[in-house]
N, C-alpha and C positions, 0 to 999 in steps of 0.2 A: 158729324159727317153730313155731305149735303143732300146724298142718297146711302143712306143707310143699308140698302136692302143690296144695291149694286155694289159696295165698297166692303161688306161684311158678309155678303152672301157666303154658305158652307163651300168647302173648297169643290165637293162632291155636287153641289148644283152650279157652281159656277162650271165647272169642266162640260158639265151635260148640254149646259148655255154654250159654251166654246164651240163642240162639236157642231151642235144645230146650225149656231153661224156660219163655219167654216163649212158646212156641206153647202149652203143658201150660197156661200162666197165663189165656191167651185163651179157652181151650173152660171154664177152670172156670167164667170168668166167663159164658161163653155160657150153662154150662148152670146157674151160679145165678140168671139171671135178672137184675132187679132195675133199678137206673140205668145202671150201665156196663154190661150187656150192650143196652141198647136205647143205649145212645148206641154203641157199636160196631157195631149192626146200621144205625144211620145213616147209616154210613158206609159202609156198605158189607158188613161183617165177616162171615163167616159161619164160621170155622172159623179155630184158631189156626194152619196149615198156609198162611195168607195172607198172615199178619202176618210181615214181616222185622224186623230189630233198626233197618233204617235207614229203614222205614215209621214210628218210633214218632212223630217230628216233627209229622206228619198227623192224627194219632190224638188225642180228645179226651182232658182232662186231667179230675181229681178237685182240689176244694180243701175246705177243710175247713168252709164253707158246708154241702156236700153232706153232709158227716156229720151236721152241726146240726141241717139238716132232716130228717134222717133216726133220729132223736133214742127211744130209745136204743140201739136195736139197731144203729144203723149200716149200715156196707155189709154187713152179716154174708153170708158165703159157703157155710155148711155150717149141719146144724141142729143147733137149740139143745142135741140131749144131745152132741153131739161138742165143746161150747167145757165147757173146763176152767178158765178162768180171766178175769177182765177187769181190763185195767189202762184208764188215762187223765188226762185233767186238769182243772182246773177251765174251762181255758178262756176266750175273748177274752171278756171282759165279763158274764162267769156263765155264758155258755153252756157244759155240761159237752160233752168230747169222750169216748167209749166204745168200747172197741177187745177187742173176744174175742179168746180166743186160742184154739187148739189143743192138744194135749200134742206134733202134730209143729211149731208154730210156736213152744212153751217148747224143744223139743231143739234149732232153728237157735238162738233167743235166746243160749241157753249156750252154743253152738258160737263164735257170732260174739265174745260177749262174751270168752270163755276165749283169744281169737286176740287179743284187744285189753288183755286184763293180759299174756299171754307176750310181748305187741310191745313191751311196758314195762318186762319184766325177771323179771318173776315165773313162779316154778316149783313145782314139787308142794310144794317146801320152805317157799315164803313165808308170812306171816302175811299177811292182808288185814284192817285197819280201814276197814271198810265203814262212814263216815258220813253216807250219802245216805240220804233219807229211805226210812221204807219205806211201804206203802199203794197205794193209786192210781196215785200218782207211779213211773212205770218205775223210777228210778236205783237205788233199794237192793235190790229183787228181782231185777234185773238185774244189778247185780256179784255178789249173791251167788251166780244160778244161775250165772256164768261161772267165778268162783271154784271153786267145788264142781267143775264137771264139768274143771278145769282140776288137780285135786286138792291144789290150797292149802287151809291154812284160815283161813275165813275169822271176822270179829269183826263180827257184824251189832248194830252199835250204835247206829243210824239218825244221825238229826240232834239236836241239843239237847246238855242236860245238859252243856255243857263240860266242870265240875271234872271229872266220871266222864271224861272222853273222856281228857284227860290223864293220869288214873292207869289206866285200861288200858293206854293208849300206855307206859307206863313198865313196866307190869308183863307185859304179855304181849311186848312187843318188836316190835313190826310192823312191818315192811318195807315195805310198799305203804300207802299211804291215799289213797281212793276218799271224794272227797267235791264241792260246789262249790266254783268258786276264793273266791270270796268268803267261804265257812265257811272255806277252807283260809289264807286270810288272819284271821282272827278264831281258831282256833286258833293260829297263831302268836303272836299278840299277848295272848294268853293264857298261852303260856307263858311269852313273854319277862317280863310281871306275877306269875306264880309263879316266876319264877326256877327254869325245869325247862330242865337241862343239855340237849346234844343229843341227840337218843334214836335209837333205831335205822332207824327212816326213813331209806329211800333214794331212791322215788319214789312222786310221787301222781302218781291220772291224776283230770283235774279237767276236769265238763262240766255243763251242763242252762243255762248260761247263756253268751252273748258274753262273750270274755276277751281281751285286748291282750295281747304279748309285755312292754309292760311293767309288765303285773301280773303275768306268768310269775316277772319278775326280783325282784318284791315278792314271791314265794309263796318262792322259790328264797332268797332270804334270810334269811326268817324261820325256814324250817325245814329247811333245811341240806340238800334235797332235789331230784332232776331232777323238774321240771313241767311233765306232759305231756294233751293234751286230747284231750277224748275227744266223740264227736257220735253224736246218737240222737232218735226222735222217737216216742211212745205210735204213732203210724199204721204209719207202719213196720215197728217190733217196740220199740224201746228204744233204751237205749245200747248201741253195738257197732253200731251202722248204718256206722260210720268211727272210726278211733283213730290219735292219732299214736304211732308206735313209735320208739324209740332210736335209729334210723338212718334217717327217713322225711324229715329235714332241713323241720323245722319244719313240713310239713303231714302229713295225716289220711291213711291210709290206706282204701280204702272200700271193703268187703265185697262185691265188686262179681260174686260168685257168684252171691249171694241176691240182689243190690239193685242195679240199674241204675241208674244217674246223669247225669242229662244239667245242663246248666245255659244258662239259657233268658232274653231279654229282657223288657221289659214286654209285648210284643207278643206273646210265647212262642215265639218265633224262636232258636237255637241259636246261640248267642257263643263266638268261638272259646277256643282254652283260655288262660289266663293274661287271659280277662278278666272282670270282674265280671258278676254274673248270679242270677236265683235257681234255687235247686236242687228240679230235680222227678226223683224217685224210682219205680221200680217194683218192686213185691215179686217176685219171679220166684220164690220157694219159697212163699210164706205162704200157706195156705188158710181160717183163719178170719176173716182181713178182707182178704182183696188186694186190691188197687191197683194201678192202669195210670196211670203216668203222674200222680204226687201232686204236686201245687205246695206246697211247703212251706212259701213264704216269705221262708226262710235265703236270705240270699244269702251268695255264694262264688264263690271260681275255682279252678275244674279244671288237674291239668294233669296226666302219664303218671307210672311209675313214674323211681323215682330211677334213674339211669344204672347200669349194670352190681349195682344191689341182687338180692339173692336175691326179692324180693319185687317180684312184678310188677304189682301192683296197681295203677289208676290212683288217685290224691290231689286231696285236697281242700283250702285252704286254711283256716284256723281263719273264722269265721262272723266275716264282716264285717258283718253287721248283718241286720235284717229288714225287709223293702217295709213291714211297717205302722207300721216305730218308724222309719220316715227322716224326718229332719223337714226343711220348708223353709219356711224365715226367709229373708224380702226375696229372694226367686226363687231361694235355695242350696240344695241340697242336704246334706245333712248326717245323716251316720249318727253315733250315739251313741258307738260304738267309735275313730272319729275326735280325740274330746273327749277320752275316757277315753285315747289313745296318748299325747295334748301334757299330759295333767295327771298323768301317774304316769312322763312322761320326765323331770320336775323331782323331783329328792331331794329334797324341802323337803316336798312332799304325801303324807300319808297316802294308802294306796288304798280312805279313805273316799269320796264324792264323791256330789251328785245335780242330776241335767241338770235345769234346767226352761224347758219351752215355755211361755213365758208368752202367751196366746192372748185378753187380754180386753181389748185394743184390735184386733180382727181383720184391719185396715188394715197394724197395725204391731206385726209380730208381734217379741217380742224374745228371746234365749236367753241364761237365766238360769243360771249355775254356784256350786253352793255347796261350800267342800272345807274339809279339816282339815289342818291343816300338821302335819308331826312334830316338830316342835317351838314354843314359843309366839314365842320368838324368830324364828320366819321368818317374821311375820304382817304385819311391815313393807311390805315390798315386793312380797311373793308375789302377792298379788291384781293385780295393774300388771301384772307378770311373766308372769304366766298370761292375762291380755288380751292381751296384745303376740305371745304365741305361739302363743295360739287365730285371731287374726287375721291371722297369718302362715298357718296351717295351714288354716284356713276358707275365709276371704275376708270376712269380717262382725266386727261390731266382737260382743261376750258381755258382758253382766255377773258381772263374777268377786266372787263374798264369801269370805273367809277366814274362819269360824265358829270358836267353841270345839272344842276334841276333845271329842269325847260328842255333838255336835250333829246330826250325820248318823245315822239312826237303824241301828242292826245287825240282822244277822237271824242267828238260829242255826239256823234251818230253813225250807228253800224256796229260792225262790230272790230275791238280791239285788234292790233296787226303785232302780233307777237314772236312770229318766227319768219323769218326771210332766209332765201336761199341764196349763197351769193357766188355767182363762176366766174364772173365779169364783169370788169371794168370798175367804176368807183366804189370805195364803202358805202354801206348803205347809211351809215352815218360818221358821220365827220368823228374823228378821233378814234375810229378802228380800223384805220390798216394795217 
């Protein structure tokens, strides 16, 4: 562990930690004023001395509407010479999201992140090929402040350029690569086409999008590598909001000094743990944009520290999907990552793939699957195969198409475009109408 005392602290002083933060977090927001201090004072709120950890339920939430309209500056908490930084994103439908930062909300940033490569394997010693974009987008500024204060070094090579990505990897030796699963599936497949032997990769931690365990076993093949995920969000702080570590047994470990987690119904009612939910967050250190109570979206299931682990953290499970990408065809429900588990458990499929909502008979809505087989020879039957086991696994029958390899479009930066909504006008790829 990289802080032993903050990652294993008793669950009974970490809670006492929690409360003192969250009360420190309620009077910031008191005394910045703004949306959340008058929806707190609606409530009641007049000082964070009233607020308990198990009042938070009661307590109104932030989504990220309220940043929109609050466009650019945000919830900003402090004034404008104390933000050192803004990261963000482009956001649902153009709308940009804008998140200040602090120079003490860059020193948690590094902290969290630097706990979230050590929970991976990496030591002052490692190399990090850092292929997450850099800019706006938290993921490449954020591994590398973690990196750094973690005192690896690291390789800020952002996203793109493959050939270059591969001869670095060959020449400087990296041990770690930080990128998404879907770049970290495209560099494999990349070098398996250059014919580059196995290189010194030992683990990637891979996040900014949903990933199935059976893309883990797609990434874990190709590059001869342990594939572990990582969760973060611009509101937040970044990546390092939760990370899975070598012995967290397949979920996220969640920063849960800095970040309070709860996971909440449609009705925002608290579900117990081990059941699906979406995840709302509170910043309990962050002063340039804090948050009480952030609806994320993600959904996930909570559940306690691994049994006798040094690490007492509570975990989170890898992101099953998001409330505004669930789709529902003829009254189902149906999360994306779903689709993606039954189409990359068959060896036969590339882990190219793209979900589409076909929406322009409104009455009858259908869900359309277009994939790339790994080889041409499994183009036969694969499409049949994959309806038979989307409909086992659904409840609804899919339109399965088997396409050429090349068909499904690639990304070398950003993230993966996995589900499209279609009302109107052309297919969104050729060979599905």
């Amino acid at each position: 562990m990289v802080d032993a005392d903050a990652e294993g602290m008793t669950l009974d002083r970490r809670r006492e930690l929690q409360q003192r933060r969250l009360g420190a977090l309620v009077n910031r927001l008191l005394d910045a004023g703004g949306v959340q201090a008058q929806r707190l004072r609606d409530c009641g709120v007049r000082s964070g001395a009233e607020v308990r950890l198990d009042d938070l339920p009661r307590l109104p939430t932030v989504r990220k509407r309220d940043l929109w309209e609050h466009y650019p500056h945000g919830l900003r908490a402090v004034e404008a010479e104390e933000v050192v930084c803004v990261h963000g994103s482009s956001g649902t439908g153009g709308r940009p999201t804008l998140v200040p930062y602090t120079a003490a909300d860059l020193d948690i940033w590094a902290e969290v992140m630097a706990r979230a490569l050590g929970g991976a394997g990496a030591t002052r010693r490692s190399v990090v090929h850092n292929a997450y974009g850099y800019g706006l987008f938290t993921g490449g500024i954020g591994v590398h402040h973690g990196a750094m204060r973690l005192g690896a070094t690291v390789v800020p090579v952002s996203g793109g350029m493959t050939d270059r990505q591969l001869r670095l990897i060959q020449d400087l030796r990296p041990d770690v690569l930080t990128c998404t699963p879907s770049y970290a599936i495209h560099l494999g497949e990349a070098m398996v086409a250059a014919g580059v032997e196995p290189t010194s990769l030992k683990v990637g931690v891979h996040g900014a999008e949903p990933w199935t365990n059976e893309m883990r076993v797609q990434i874990e093949r190709l590059l001869g590598i342990r594939a572990l995920d990582i969760y973060g969000l611009s509101e937040i702080i970044g990546p390092g909001v939760a990370a899975e570590s070598l012995d967290s047994e397949g979920m996220l470990n969640v920063a849960e000094d800095h970040f309070f987690v709860e996971c909440v119904d449609g009705d925002g009612n608290p579900v117990p743990d081990g059941t699906p939910g979406e995840l709302v967050f509170t910043t309990l250190t962050k002063t340039g944009m804090p948050l009480l109570r952030y609806r994320t979206g993600d959904v996930a299931t909570l559940a306690g520290p691994v049994k006798d682990s040094p690490r007492t953290l509570r975990r989170m499970s890898k992101l099953l999907g998001r409330t505004d990408d669930m789709l529902i065809v003829r009254g189902v429900n149906v999360f994306p990552t779903e689709v993606e588990a039954v189409l990359l458990a068959d060896d036969r499929v590339s882990p190219h793939y793209l979900i589409i909502e076909d929406r322009r008979q409104a009455a009858r809505p259908e869900l359309r699957v277009a994939v790339e087989p790994m080889a041409e020879s499994a183009e036969s039957t694969l499409g049949a195969d994959l309806a038979v086991a989307l409909r086992e696994r659904l409840g609804i029958g899919c339109d399965v198409r088997v396409l050429k390899p090349g068909s499904v479009p690639r990304t070398e930066t950003g993230k993966a475009r996995r589900l499209v909504r279609w009302t109107e006008g052309d297919a969104p790829l050729p060979g599905m109408g």
